[in-house]
Backbone as ProteinMPNN parsed JSONL, in Angstrom:
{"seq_chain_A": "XXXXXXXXXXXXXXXXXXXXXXXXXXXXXXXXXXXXXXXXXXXXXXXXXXXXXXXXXXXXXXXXXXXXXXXXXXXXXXXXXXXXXXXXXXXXXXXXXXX", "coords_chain_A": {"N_chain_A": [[17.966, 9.405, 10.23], [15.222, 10.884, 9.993], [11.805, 11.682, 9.536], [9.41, 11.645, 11.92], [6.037, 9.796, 13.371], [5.016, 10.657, 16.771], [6.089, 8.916, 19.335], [4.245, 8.788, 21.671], [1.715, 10.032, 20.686], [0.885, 8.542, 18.882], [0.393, 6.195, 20.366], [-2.188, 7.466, 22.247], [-3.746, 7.779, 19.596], [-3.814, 5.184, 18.901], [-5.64, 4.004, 21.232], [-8.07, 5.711, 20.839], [-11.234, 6.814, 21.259], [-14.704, 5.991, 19.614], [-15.799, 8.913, 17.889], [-18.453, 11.483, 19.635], [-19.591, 13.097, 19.307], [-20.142, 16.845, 16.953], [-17.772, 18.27, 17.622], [-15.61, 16.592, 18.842], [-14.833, 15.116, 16.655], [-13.868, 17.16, 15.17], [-12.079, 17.559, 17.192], [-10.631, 15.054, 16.764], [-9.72, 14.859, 13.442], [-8.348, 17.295, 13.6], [-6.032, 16.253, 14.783], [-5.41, 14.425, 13.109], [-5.325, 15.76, 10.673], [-2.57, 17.386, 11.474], [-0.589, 15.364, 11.103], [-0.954, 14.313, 8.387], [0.585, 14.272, 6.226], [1.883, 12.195, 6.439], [0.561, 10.258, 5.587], [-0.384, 8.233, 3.027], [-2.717, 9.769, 0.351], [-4.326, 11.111, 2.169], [-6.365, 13.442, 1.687], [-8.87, 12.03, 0.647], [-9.828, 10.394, 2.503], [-10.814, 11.138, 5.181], [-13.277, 12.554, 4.495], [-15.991, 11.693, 4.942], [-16.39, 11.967, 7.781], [-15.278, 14.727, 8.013], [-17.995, 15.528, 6.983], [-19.683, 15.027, 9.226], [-19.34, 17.382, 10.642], [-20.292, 19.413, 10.053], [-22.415, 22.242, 10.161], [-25.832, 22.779, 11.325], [-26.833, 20.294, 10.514], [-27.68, 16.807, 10.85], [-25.825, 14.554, 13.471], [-25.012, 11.701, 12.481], [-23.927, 8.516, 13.01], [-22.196, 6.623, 11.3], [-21.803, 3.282, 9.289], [-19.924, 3.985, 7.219], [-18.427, 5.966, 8.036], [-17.438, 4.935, 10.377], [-15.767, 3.387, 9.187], [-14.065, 5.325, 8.253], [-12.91, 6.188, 10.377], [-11.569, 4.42, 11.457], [-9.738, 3.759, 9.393], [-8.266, 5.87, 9.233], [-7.092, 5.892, 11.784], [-5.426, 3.224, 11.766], [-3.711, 3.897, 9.775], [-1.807, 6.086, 10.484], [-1.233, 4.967, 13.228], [0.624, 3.258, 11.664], [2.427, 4.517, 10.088], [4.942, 5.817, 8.059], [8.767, 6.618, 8.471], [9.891, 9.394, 7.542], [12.269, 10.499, 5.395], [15.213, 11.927, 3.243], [16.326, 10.888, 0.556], [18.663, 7.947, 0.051], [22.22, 7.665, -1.322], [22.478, 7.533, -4.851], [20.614, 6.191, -5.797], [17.365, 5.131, -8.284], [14.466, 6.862, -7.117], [10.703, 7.047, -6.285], [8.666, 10.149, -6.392], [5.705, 10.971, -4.54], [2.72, 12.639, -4.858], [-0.148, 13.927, -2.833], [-2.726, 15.785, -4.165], [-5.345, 17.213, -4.543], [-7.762, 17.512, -7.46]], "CA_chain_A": [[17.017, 9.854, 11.225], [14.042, 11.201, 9.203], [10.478, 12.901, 10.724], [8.427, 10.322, 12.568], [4.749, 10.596, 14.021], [5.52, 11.059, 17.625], [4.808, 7.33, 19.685], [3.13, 9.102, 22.475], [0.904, 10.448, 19.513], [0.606, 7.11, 18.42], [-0.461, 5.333, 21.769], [-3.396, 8.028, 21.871], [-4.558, 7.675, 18.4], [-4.467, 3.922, 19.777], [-6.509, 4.344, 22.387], [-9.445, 7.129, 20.867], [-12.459, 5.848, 20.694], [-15.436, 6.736, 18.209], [-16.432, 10.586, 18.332], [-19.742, 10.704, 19.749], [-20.149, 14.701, 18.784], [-18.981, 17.277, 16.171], [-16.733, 18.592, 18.706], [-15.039, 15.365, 18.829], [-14.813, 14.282, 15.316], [-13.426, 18.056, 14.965], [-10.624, 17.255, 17.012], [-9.807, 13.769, 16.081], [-9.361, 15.538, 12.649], [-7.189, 18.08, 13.484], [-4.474, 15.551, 15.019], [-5.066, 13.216, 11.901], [-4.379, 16.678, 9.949], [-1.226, 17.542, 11.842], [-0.18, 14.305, 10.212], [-1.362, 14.227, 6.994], [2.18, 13.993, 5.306], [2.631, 10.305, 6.395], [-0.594, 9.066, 4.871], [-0.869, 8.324, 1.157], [-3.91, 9.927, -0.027], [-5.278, 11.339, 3.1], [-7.435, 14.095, 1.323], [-9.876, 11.742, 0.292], [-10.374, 9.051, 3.726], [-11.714, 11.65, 6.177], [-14.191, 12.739, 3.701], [-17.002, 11.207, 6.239], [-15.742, 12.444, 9.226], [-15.767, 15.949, 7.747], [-19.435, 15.7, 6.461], [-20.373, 15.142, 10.402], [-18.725, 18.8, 11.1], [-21.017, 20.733, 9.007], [-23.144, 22.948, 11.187], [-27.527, 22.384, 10.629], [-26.827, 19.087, 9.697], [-27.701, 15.989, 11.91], [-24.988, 14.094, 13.539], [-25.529, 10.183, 12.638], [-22.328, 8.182, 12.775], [-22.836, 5.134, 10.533], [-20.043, 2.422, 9.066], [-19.157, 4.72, 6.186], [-18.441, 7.18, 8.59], [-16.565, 3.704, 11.243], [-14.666, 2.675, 8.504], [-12.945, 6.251, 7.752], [-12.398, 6.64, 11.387], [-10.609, 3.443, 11.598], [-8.566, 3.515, 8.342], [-7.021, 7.202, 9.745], [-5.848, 5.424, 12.835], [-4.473, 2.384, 11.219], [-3.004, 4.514, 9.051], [-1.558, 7.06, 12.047], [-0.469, 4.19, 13.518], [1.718, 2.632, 11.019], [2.713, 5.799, 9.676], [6.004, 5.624, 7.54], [9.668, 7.328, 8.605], [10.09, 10.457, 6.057], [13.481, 10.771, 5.112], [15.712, 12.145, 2.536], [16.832, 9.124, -0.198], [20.678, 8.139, -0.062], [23.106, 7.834, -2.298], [22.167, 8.122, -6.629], [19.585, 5.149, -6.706], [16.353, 5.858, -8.235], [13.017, 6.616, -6.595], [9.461, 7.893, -6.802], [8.174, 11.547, -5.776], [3.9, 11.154, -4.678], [1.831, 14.07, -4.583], [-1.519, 14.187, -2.66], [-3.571, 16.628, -4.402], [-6.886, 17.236, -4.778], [-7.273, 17.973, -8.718]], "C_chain_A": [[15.612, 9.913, 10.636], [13.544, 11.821, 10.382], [9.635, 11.697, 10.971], [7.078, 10.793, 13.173], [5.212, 10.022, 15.894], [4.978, 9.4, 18.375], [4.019, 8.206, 20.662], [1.898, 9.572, 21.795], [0.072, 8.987, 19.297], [-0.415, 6.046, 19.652], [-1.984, 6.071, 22.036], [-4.326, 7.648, 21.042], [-5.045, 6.295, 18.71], [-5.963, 3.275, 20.691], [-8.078, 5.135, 22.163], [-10.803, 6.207, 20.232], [-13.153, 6.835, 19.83], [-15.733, 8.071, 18.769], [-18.104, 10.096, 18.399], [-20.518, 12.252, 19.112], [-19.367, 15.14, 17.748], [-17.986, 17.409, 16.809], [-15.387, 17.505, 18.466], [-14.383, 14.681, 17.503], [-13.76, 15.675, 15.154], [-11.965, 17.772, 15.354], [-9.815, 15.939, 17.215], [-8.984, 14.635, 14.601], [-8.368, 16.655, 12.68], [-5.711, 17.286, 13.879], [-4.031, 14.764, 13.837], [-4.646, 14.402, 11.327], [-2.878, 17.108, 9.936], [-0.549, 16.718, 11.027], [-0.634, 13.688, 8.956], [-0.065, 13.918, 5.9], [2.66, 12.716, 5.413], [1.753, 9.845, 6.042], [-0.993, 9.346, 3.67], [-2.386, 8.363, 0.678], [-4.835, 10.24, 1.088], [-6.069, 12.497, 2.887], [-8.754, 13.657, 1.147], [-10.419, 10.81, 1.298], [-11.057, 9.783, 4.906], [-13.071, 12.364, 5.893], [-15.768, 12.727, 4.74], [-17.348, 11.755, 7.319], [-15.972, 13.813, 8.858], [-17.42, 16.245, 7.252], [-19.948, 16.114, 8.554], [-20.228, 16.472, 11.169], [-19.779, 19.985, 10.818], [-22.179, 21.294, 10.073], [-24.772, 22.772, 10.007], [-27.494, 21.27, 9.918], [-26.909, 17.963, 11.015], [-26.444, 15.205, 12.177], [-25.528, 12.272, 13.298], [-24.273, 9.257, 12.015], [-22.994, 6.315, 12.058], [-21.492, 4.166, 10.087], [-19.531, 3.263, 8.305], [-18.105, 5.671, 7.476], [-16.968, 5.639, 10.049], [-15.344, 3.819, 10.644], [-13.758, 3.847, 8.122], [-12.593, 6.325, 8.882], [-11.17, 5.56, 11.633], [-9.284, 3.394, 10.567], [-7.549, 4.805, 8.707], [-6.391, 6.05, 10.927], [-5.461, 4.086, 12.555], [-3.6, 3.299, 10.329], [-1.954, 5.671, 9.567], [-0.456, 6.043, 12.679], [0.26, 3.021, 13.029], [2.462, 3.385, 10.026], [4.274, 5.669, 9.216], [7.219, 6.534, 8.431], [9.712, 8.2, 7.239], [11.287, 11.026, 6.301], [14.369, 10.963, 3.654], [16.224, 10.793, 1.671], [18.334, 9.379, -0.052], [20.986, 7.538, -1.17], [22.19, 7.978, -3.596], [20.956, 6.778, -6.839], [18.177, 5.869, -7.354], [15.433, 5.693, -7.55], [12.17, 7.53, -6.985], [8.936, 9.08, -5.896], [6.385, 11.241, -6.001], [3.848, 12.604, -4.108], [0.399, 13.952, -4.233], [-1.966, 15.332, -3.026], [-4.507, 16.359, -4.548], [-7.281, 17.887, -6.374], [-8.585, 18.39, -8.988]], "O_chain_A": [[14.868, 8.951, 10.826], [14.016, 12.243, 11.439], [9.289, 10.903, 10.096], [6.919, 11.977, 13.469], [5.732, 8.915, 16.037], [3.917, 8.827, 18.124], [2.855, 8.32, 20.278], [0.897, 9.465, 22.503], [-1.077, 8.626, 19.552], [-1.499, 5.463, 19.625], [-2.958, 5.319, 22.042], [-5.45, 7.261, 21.362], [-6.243, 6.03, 18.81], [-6.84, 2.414, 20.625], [-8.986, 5.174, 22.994], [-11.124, 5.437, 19.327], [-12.752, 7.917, 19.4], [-15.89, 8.281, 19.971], [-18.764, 9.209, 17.857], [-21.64, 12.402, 18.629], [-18.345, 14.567, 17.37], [-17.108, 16.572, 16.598], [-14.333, 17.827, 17.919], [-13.514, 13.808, 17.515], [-12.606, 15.284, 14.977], [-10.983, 17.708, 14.614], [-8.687, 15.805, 17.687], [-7.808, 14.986, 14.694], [-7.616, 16.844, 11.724], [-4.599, 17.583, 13.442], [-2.881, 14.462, 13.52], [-3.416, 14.428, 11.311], [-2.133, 17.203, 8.961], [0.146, 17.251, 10.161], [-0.575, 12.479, 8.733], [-0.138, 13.287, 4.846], [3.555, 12.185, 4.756], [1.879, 8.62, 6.061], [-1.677, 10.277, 3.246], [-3.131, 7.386, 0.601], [-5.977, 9.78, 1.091], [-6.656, 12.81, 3.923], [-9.721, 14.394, 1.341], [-11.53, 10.354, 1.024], [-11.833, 9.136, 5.609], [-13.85, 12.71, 6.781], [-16.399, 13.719, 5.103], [-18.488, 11.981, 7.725], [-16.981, 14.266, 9.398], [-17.826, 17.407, 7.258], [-20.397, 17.175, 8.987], [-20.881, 16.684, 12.191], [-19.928, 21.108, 11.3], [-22.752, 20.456, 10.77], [-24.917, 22.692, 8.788], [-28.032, 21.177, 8.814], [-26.298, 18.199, 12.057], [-25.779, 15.055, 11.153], [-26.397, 11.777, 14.016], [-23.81, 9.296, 10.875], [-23.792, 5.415, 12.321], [-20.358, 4.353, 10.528], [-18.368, 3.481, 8.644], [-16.888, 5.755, 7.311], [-15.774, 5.854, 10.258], [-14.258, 4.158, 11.115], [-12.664, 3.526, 7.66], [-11.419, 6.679, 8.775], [-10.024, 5.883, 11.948], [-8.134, 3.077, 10.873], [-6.332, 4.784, 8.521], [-5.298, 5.497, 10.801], [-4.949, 3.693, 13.604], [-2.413, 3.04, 10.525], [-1.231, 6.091, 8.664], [0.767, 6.185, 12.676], [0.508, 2.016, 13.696], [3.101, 2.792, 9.157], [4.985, 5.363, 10.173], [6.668, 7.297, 9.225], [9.587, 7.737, 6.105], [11.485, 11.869, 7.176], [14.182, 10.041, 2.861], [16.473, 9.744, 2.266], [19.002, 10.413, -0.032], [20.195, 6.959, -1.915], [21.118, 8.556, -3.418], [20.519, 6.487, -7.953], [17.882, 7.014, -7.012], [15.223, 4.545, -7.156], [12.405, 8.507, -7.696], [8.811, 8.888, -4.686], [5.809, 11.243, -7.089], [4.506, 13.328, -3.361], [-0.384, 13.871, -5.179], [-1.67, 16.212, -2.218], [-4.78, 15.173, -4.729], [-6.975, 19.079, -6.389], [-8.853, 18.935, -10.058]]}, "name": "protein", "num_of_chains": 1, "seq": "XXXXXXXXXXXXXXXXXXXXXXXXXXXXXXXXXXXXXXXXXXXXXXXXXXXXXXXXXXXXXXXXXXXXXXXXXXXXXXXXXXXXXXXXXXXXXXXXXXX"}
């Protein structure tokens, strides 16, 4: 079975166009957070996206700022199955931290 990102989730994230406010960018980010466990290394790709949040700061959406929005929802929407390993073969344990 495993834990999957939900498709109706998926068809959304599909679908969202660019944030045009903080507001917006705020909660794109919280759905990409919800799902943060299926994307390798997603501490460091919304990076951008969180700068535009920051209160007394101008909003000005630029490619840096495109290209993280896009790589979350490619990344959203090809989002792995997370499931327990079977039987005794070996495999690898990742850890997103922030160090």
């Amino acid at each position: 079975q495993g834990v999957y990102v939900d498709p109706a989730k998926v068809e959304a994230i599909k679908n969202w166009t660019a944030p045009k406010t903080p507001t917006e960018v705020r909660q794109f980010l919280g759905l990409a957070g919800y799902y943060r466990r299926f994307i390798e290394g997603f501490s460091l790709i919304p990076k951008p996206l969180t700068k535009l949040t920051q209160k007394n700061k101008a909003y000005e959406w630029g490619e840096e700022e495109a290209e993280a929005f896009q790589l979350l929802k490619d990344r959203l929407c090809s989002a792995p199955i997370l499931a327990f390993p079977e039987g005794s073969e070996d495999f690898v344990v990742y850890c997103d931290a922030l160090l």
